[in-house]
Structures are given as structure tokens and as C-alpha cells.
C-alpha positions in Angstrom: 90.6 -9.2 -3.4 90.2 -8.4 -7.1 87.3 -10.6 -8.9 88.7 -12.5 -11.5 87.8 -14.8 -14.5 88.4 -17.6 -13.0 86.3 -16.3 -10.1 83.6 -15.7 -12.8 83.7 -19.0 -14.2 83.8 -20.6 -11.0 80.0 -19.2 -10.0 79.1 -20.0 -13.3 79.9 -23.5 -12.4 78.5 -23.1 -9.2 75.4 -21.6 -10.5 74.3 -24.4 -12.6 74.8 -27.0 -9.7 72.5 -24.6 -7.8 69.7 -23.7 -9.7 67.9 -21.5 -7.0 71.3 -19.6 -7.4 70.3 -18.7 -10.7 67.3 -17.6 -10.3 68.3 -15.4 -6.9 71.0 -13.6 -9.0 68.6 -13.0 -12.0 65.8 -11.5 -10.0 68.9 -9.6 -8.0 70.6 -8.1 -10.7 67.2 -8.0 -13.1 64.4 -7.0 -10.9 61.2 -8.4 -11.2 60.0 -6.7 -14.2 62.4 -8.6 -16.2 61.3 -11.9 -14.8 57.7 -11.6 -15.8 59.0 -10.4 -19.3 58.3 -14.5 -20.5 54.7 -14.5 -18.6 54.2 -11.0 -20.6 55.2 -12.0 -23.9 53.4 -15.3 -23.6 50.2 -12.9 -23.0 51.6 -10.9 -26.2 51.3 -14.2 -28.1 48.1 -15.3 -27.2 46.5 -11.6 -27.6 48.4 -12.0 -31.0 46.5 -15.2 -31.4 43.6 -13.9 -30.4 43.5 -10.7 -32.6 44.6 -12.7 -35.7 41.5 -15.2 -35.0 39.5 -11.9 -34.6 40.8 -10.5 -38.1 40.2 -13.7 -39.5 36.7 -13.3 -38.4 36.4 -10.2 -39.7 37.6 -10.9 -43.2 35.6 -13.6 -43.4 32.7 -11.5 -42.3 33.9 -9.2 -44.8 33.9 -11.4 -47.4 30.5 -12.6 -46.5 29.6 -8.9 -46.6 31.0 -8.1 -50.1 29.0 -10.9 -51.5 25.6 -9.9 -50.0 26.2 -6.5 -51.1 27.3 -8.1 -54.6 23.8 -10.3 -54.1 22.1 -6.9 -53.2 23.6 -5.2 -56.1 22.8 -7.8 -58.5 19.2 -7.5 -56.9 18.8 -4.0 -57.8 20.0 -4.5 -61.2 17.4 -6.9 -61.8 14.4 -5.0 -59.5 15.8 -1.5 -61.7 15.1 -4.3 -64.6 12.0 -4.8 -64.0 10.9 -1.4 -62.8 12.2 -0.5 -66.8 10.3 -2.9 -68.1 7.1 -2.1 -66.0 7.4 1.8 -66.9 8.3 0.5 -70.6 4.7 -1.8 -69.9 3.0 1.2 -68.2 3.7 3.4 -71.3 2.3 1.1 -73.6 -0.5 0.5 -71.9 -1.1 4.6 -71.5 -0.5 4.9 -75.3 -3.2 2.3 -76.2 -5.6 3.8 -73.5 -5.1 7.3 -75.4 -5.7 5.3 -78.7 -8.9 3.2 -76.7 -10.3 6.5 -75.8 -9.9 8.2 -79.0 -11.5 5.6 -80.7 -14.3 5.6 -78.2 -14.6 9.4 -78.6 -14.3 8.6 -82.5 -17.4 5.8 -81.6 -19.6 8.0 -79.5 -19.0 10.8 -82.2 -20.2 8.1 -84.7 -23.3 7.1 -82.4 -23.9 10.4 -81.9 -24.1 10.9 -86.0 -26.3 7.5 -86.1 -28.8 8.8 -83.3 -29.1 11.7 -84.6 -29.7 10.0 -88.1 -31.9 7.7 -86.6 -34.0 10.6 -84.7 -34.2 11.9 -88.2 -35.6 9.1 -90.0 -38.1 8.5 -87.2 -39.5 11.8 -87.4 -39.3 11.2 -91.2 -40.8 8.1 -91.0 -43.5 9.6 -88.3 -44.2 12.2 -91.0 -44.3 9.6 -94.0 -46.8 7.4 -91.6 -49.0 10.8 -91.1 -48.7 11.8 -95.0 -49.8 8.4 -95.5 -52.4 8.0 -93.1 -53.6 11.7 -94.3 -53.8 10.3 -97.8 -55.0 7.2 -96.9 -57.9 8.9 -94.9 -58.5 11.6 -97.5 -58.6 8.2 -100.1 -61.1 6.6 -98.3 -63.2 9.4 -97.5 -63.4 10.1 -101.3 -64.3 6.6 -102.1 -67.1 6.5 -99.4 -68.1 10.0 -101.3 -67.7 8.7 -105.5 -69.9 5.4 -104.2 -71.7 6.7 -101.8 -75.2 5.3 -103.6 -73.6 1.9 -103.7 -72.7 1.7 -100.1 -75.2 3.8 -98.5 -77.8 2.1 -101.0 -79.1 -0.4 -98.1 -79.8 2.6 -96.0 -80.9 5.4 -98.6 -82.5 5.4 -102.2 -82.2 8.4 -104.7 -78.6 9.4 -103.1 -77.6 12.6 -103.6 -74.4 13.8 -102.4 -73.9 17.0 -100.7 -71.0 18.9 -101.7 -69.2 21.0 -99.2 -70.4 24.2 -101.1 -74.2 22.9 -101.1 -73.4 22.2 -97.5 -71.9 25.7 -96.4 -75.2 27.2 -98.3 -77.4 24.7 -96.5 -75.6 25.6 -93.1 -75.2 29.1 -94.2 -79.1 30.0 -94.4 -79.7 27.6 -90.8 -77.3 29.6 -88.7 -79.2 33.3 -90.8 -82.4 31.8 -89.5 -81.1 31.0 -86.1 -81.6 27.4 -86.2 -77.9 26.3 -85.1 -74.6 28.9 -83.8 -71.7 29.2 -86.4 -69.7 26.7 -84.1 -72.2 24.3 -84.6 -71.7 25.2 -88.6 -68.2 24.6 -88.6 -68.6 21.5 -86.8 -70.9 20.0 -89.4 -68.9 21.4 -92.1 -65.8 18.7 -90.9 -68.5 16.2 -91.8 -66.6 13.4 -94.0 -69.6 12.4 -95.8 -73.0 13.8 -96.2 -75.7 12.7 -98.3 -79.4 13.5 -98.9 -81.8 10.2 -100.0 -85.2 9.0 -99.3 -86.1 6.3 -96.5 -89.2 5.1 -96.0 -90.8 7.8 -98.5 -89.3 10.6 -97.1 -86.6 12.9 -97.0 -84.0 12.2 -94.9 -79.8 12.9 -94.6 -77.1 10.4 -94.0 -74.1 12.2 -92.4 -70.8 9.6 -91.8 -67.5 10.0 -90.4 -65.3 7.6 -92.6 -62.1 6.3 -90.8 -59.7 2.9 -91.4 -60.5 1.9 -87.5 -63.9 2.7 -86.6 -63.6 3.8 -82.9 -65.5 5.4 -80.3 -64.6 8.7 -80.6 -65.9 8.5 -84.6 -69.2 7.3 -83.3 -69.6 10.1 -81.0 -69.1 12.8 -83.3 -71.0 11.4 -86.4 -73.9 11.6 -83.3 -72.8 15.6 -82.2 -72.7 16.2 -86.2 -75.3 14.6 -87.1 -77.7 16.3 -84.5 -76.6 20.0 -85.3 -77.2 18.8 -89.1 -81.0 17.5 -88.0 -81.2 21.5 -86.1 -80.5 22.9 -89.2 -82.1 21.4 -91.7 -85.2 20.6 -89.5 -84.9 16.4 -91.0 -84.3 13.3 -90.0 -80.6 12.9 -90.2 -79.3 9.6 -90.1 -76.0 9.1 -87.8 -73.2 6.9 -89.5 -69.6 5.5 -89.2 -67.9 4.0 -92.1 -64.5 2.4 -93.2 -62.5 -0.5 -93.2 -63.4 -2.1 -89.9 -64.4 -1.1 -86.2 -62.4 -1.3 -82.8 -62.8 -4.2 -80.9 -62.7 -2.6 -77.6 -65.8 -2.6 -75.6 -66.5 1.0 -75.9 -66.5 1.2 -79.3 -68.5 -1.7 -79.7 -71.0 -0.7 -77.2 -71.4 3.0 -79.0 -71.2 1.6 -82.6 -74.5 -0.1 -81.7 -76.5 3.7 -82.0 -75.6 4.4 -85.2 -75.2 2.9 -89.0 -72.3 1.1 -89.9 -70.9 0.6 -93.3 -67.7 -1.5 -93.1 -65.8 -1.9 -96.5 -68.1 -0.7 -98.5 -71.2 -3.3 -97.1 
């Protein structure tokens, strides 16, 4: 018999008093893919869910990243800042070490100048002190020679004082007659001071080396000179040191006691 509407309706009717019906037909005329369509989509939805949490995470994780790298860049603008200023800083401080070191250079050039000034004046001043200790010397001995009779007068009377010509003649006939060598000559000729007197009635020399400071090394050779004097001239010469007063170290003080002493003028 031909299925009709009514025949139709009727299961329909049927079906919804029997609900195991249903779902017999549906997986008959369906299959079973089609019944676990709802279980499938229902997964669909909650890996939906899931991957919208997940993209929610990852804006906000890119968000989070866009500010640190906005917090990085800022960062760098400051740290490239800084590292401006500090090769700005460095610069300056390079320039004023140029200018430090030129001015040092300009300084040493100057101390330099002023040692070489001051090595100047020291060996002008050195010079000055000889030229006035020369002159001061050459005074002295010249004083000692003009007033010889008043400050040899407590040693001598009827002073006479020996040129150095009268003494090169004197000296000159000693060494022809082989009484002293020409060394010994020369060495009396440096004599400062050499007189001829009487002492005690008879005919003696006074021979004195004159110096400002009397020390031992004037004692000793007013002693050498006066002996090769004595060798040429065959009497007493007297052995004296004069000037403005003597060393006070023991040597000289020990040898000053062998000859005569005439200190300033007395």
C-alpha cells in the first residue's frame, strides 16, 4: 500500500509518544556521524573558548611586550642620553688636558728659562764671590805690605819691605850660586809679604802669607817658604801668617802655634 500523509503524520505522532522511536529512526536514516555532530560542535565551542582565552593571553602578553619594549626604548633614549653627554664630558675634559699640558709644557719651558737663569747667576755670583775674594785678598795683602812696620813692628825694627823685584834679584843670585833650585825660587816668589828688619841686633827676614781665614794650609807654606828664603839668603827668616783671624779647627790651631801671627793688624 502507497505511504501517505496521513500515514506520515501518524508516526510523527507516534514518534513523540515513543521517544526511543526517535532516536532509532534518526540514527537509521542519519548514521552515527550525524549523531555525534552536537558532542563535536560542543568540542568546537569549547576549543573556540579555549583559543579565544589563549588570544586573549596573547594580547595581553602582547601588550605587556609593547610596553617593555616602549620601557626598553625609552631606556635607550635616556642611556644614548647619557652616553652624549659623557662623550660631550669626555671632550671637554680632553680639551682642557690639551690646554693642562700645554700650559705645563709652557711651565717647564718657563722653569727651564729660570734654571737656566738661575745656573747663570750662580756662576755669576760664584765669579763675583771669587772677584771679590781675589780683591779682597789682593786688598789685604797690600795693606799688610803699606803697614808692614806697624804691624810687624812687635816682631822686627828698621822694616824694610822687599819688593818683588828686590826679591827676584835676591832669589835670582841664590839659585846662580846654587843655594836653592828655580822651583824653590818660584815658590818664594808667591810669597805675600816679605820684609827685611833687625831682631835682637841682627839681620833677619820676616816672610808672611796674608789670608782673611788663617788656616793650616797658610801655616804650612809660610814654613816651606820661609825655609827656601832662609837657603837663599843664608839668614834667619822668620815664618808668619797674617790676616783677619785664624781657623778654629784643631789643626790649624795646633800648626799656628810654630809660627808668628799677626791678626788684624796686632
Amino acid at each position: 500500500m502507497p505511504f501517505t500523509v496521513r500515514d506520515f503524520q501518524s508516526l510523527l505522532r507516534l514518534l513523540e509518544r515513543q521517544p526511543q522511536w526517535k532516536d532509532a529512526l534518526r540514527a537509521s536514516l542519519l548514521g552515527e556521524e550525524f549523531l555525534e555532530l552536537p558532542s563535536l560542535v560542543r568540542s568546537l565551542v569549547q576549543a573556540q573558548r579555549a583559543t579565544q582565552r589563549e588570544l586573549r593571553a596573547l594580547a595581553e602578553a602582547h601588550r605587556q611586550t609593547q610596553q617593555e619594549l616602549q620601557a626598553l626604548a625609552e631606556a635607550q633614549a635616556r642611556t644614548d642620553q647619557t652616553v652624549q653627554d659623557l662623550a660631550r664630558q669626555v671632550q671637554a675634559l680632553t680639551e682642557a688636558q690639551a690646554r693642562t699640558e700645554q700650559q705645563l709644557q709652557a711651565l717647564a719651558q718657563d722653569l727651564q728659562a729660570l734654571t737656566e737663569a738661575q745656573r747663570h747667576t750662580e756662576q755669576v755670583v760664584r765669579e763675583l764671590v771669587k772677584t771679590v775674594g781675589a780683591l779682597k785678598g789682593e786688598n789685604l795683602e797690600r795693606r799688610y805690605r803699606e803697614r808692614a812696620a806697624s804691624y810687624f813692628q812687635r816682631v822686627l825694627r828698621r822694616i824694610r819691605v822687599l819688593d818683588h823685584q828686590q826679591l827676584g834679584l835676591l832669589l835670582d843670585d841664590a839659585v846662580d850660586q846654587g843655594r836653592i833650585t828655580p822651583d824653590e825660587r818660584a815658590q818664594v816668589l808667591e810669597a805675600d809679604v816679605v820684609v827685611a828688619g833687625l831682631a835682637d841686633g841682627r839681620e833677619v827676614y820676616l816672610l808672611a802669607e796674608v789670608s782673611g781665614t788663617i788656616t793650616a794650609h797658610d801655616v804650612r807654606r809660610a814654613r816651606a817658604r820661609a825655609a827656601a828664603l832662609e837657603k837663599a839668603t843664608g839668614c834667619p827668616v822668620l815664618p808668619a801668617v797674617a790676616g783677619e783671624h785664624l781657623s778654629d779647627d784643631r789643626e790649624t790651631q795646633q800648626e799656628a802655634t810654630a809660627v808668628w801671627r799677626v791678626l788684624d793688624g796686632r
